[in-house]
PAFI-319723 format. One line per 2 residues: their letters; for each residue z negated, y negated, x negated of N, C-alpha, C, O. Coordinates in steps of 0.05 Angstrom, whole numbers. Atoms other than C-alpha are relative to their C-alpha. Layout:
a = Z:Y:X:Z:Y:X:Z:Y:X:Z:Y:X; ... .
This chain:
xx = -23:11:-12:-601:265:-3964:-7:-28:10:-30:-32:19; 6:24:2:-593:190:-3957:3:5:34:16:24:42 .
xx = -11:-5:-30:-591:181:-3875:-7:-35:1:-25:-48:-9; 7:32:-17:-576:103:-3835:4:0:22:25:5:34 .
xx = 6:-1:-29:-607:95:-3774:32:-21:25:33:-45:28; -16:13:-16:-545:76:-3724:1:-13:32:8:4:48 .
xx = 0:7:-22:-549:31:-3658:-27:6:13:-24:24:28; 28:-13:-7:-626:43:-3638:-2:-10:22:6:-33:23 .
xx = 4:9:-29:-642:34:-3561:-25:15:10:-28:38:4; 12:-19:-2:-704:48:-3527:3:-15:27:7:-39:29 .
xx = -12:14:-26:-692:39:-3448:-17:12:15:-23:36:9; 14:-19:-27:-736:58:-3383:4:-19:17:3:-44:14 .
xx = -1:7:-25:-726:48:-3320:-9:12:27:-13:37:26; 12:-4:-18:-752:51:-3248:25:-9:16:37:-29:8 .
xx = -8:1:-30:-710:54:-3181:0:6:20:-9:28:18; 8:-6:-18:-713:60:-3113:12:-20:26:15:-44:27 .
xx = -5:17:-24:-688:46:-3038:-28:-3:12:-48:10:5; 16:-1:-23:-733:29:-2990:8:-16:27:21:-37:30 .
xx = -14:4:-30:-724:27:-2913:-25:-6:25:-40:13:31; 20:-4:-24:-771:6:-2855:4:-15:19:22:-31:16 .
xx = -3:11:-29:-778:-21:-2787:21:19:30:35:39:35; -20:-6:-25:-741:-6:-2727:13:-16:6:10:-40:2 .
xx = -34:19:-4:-672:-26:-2701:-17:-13:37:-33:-5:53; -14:10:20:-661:-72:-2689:-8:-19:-22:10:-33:-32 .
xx = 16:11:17:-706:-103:-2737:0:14:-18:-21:26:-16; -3:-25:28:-692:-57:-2802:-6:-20:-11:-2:-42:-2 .
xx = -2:6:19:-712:-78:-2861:5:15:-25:-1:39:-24; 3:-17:17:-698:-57:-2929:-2:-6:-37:6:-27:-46 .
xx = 4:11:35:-711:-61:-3011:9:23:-24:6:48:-24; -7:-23:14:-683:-36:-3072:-13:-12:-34:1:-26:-49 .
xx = 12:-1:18:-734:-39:-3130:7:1:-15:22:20:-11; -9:2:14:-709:-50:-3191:-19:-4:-29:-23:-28:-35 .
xx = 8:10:21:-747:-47:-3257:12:11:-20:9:36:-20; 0:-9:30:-718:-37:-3330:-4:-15:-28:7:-37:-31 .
xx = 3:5:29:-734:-51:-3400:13:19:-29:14:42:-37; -22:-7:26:-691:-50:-3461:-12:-12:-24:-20:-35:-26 .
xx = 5:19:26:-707:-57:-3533:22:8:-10:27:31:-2; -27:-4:28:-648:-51:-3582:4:-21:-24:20:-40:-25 .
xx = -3:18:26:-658:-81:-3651:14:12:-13:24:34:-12; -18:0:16:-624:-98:-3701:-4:19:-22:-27:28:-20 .
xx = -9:-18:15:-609:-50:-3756:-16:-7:-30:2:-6:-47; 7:16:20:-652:-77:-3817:-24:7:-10:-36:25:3 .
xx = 32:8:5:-722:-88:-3853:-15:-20:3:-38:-22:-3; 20:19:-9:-737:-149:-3827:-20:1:25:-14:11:47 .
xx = 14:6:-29:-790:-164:-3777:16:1:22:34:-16:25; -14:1:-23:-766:-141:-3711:15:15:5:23:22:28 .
xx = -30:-24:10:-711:-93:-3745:-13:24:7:-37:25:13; 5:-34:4:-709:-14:-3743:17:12:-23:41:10:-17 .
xx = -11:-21:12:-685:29:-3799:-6:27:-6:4:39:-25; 1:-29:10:-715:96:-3792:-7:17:28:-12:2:46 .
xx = 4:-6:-20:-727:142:-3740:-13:32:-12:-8:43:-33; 3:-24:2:-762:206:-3732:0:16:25:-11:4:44 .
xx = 1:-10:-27:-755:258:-3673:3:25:-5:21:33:-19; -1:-24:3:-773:330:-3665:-21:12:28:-30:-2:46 .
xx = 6:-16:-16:-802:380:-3623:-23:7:-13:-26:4:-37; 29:-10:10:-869:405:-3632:-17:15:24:-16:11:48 .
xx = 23:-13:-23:-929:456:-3603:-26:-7:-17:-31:-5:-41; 29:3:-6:-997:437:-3597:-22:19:7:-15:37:23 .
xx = 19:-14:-8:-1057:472:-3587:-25:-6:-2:-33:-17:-22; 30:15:-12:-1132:457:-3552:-11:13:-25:-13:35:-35 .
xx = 28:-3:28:-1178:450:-3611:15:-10:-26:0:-14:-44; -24:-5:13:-1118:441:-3655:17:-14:-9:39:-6:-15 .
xx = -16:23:-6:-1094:372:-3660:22:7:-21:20:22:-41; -24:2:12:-1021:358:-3683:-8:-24:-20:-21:-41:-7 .
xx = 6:24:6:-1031:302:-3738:21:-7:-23:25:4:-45; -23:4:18:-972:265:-3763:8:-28:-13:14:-50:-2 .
xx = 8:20:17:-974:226:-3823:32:-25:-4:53:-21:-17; -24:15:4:-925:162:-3816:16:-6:-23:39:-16:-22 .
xx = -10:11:29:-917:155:-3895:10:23:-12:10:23:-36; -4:-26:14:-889:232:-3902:18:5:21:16:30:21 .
xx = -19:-18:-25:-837:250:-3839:27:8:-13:38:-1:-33; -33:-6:1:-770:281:-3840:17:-11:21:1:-11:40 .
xx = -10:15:-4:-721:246:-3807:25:26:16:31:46:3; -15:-32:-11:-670:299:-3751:17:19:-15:22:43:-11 .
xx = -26:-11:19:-613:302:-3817:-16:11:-31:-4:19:-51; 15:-8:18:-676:320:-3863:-5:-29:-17:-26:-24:-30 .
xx = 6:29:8:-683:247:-3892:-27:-3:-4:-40:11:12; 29:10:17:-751:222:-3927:1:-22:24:21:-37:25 .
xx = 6:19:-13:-777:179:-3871:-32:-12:-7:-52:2:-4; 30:11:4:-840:133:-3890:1:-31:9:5:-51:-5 .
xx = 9:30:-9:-855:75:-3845:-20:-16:-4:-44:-11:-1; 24:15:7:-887:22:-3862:0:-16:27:-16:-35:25 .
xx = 8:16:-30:-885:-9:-3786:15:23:21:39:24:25; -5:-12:-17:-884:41:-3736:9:-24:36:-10:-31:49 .
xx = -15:8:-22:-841:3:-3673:4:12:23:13:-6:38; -3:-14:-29:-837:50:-3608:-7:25:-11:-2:34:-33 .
xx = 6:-31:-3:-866:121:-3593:5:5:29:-5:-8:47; -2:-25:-25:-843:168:-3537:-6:26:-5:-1:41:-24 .
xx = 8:-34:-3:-869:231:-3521:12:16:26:21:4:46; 0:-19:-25:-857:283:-3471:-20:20:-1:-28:29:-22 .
xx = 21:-27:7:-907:339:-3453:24:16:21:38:7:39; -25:-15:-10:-860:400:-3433:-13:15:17:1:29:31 .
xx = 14:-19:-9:-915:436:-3403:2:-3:27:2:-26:33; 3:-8:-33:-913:463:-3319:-30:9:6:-41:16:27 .
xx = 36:-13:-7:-989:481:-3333:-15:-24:6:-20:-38:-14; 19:13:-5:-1034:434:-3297:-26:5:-23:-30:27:-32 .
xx = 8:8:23:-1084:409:-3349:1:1:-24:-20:0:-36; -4:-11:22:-1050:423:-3410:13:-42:-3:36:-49:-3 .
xx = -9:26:-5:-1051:338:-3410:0:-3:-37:-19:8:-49; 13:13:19:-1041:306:-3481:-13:-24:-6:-11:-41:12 .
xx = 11:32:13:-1074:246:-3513:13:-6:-28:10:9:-47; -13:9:26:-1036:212:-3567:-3:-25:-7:5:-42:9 .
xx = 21:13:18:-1074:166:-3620:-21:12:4:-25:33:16; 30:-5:11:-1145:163:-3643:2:9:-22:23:12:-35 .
xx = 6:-25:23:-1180:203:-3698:7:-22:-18:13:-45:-9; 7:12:31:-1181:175:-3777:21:-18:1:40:-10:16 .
xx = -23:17:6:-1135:123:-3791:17:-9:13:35:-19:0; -28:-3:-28:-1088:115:-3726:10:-28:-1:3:-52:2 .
xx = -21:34:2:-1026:75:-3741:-4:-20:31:-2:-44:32; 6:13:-22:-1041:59:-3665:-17:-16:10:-15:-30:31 .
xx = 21:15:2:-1103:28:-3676:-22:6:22:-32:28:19; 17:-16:-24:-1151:37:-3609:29:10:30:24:19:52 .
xx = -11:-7:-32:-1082:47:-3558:2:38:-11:2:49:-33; 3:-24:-15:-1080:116:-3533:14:1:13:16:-20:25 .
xx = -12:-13:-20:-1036:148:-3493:-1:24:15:3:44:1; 0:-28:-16:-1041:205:-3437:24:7:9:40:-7:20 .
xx = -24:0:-13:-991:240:-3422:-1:27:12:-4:45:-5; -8:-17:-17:-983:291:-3366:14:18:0:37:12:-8 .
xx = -16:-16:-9:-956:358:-3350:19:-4:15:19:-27:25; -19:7:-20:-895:368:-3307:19:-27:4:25:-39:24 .
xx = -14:21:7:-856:315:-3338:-1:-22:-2:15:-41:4; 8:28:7:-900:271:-3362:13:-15:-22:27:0:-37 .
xx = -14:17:20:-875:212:-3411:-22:-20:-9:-35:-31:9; 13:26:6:-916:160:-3456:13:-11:-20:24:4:-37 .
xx = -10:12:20:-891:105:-3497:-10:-25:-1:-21:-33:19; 12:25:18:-911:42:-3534:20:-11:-15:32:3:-31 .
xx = -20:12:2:-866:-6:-3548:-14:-23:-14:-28:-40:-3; 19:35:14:-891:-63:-3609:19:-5:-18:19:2:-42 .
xx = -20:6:30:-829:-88:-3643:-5:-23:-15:10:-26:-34; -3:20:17:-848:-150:-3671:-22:-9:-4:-26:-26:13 .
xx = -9:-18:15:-891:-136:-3712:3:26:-11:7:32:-34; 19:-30:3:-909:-65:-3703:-18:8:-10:-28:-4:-28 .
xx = 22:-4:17:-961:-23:-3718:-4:9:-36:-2:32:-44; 7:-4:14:-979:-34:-3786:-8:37:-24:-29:48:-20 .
xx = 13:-28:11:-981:42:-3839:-15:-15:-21:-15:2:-39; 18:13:29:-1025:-2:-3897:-14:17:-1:-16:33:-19 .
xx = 34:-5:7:-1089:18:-3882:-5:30:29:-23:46:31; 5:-21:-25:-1080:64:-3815:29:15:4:45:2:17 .
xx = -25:-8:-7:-1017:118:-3814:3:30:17:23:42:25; -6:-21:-19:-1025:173:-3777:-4:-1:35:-17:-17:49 .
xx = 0:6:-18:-1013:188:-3714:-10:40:19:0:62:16; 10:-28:-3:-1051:247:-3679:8:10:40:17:-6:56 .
xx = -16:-22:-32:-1032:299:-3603:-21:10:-4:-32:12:-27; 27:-16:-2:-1091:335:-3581:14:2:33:27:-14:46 .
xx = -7:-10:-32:-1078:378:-3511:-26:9:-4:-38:13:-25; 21:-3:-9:-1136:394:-3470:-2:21:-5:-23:29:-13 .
xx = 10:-22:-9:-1120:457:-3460:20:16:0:40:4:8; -28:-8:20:-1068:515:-3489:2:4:-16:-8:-10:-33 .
xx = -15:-7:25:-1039:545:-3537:20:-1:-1:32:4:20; -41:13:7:-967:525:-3563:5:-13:20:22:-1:33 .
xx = -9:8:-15:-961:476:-3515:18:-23:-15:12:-34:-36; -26:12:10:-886:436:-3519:-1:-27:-3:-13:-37:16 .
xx = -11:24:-13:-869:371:-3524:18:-7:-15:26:7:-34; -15:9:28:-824:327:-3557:-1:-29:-6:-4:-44:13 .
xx = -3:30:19:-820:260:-3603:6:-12:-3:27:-4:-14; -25:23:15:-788:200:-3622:-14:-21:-15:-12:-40:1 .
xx = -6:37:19:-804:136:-3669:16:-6:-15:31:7:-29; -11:15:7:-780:85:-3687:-6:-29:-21:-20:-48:-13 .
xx = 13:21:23:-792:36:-3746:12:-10:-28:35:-4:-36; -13:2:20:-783:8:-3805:-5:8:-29:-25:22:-29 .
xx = 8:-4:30:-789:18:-3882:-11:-14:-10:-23:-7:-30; 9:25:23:-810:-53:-3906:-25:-8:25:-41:-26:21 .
């Protein structure tokens, strides 16, 4: 099935009040950080047209390893990027040390970054849209948990074809 990637956004944000002093001297701050990517729809440099996102379990000893030039795509679609553009993860796990690491190992479209990502609603992501990481010569992308069997998480990239 042919599938086209529609409106792609990848967004995080940070907020927060903060309050201190005593009256009548109060002071107070409201933290504000977010970041937005949303490209354009395409194969050029900078563009997104494919996406992949799924659910997956892990297991210690056991790495997950997933090959960028072979995915399925959520509507079953042939996904094979040739510039991987953003990764998010989630680890679903409530079990203290059941942490993942995502990259390394043979070939990693990620090259030396790494990500940890935390139990109890941890999140990692990597954000390289212009020009992303490279599948030529390095396309997989590997999940290793410390510690566990079937431990949850879930997926997203974003990238292109050309």
């Amino acid at each position: 099935m042919a599938t086209t990637l529609v409106s792609p956004k990848v967004a995080v944000s940070a907020t927060a009040g903060l309050t201190g002093g005593a009256a009548p001297a109060t002071s107070s701050s409201s933290p504000n950080h977010a970041v937005s990517w949303a490209p354009t729809v395409g194969t050029a440099a900078g563009n997104a047209d494919k996406i992949y996102s799924a659910a997956f379990t892990v297991t210690s000893g056991t790495p997950l390893v997933l090959d960028m030039t072979s995915l399925l795509d959520p509507l079953g679609g042939a996904v094979n990027f040739a510039h991987v553009l953003a990764v998010i993860i989630s680890n679903d796990s409530v079990t203290a040390g059941q942490i993942f690491t995502v990259g390394g190992g043979t070939t990693p479209v990620l090259g030396s970054d790494q990500l940890t990502v935390q139990p109890n609603g941890g999140v990692g992501s990597v954000i390289n849209p212009n020009p992303g990481y490279t599948t030529a010569s390095a396309n997989l992308l590997k999940i290793l948990v410390a510690a566990g069997t079937a431990v949850a998480g879930k997926i997203t990239i974003i990238g292109r074809s050309t």
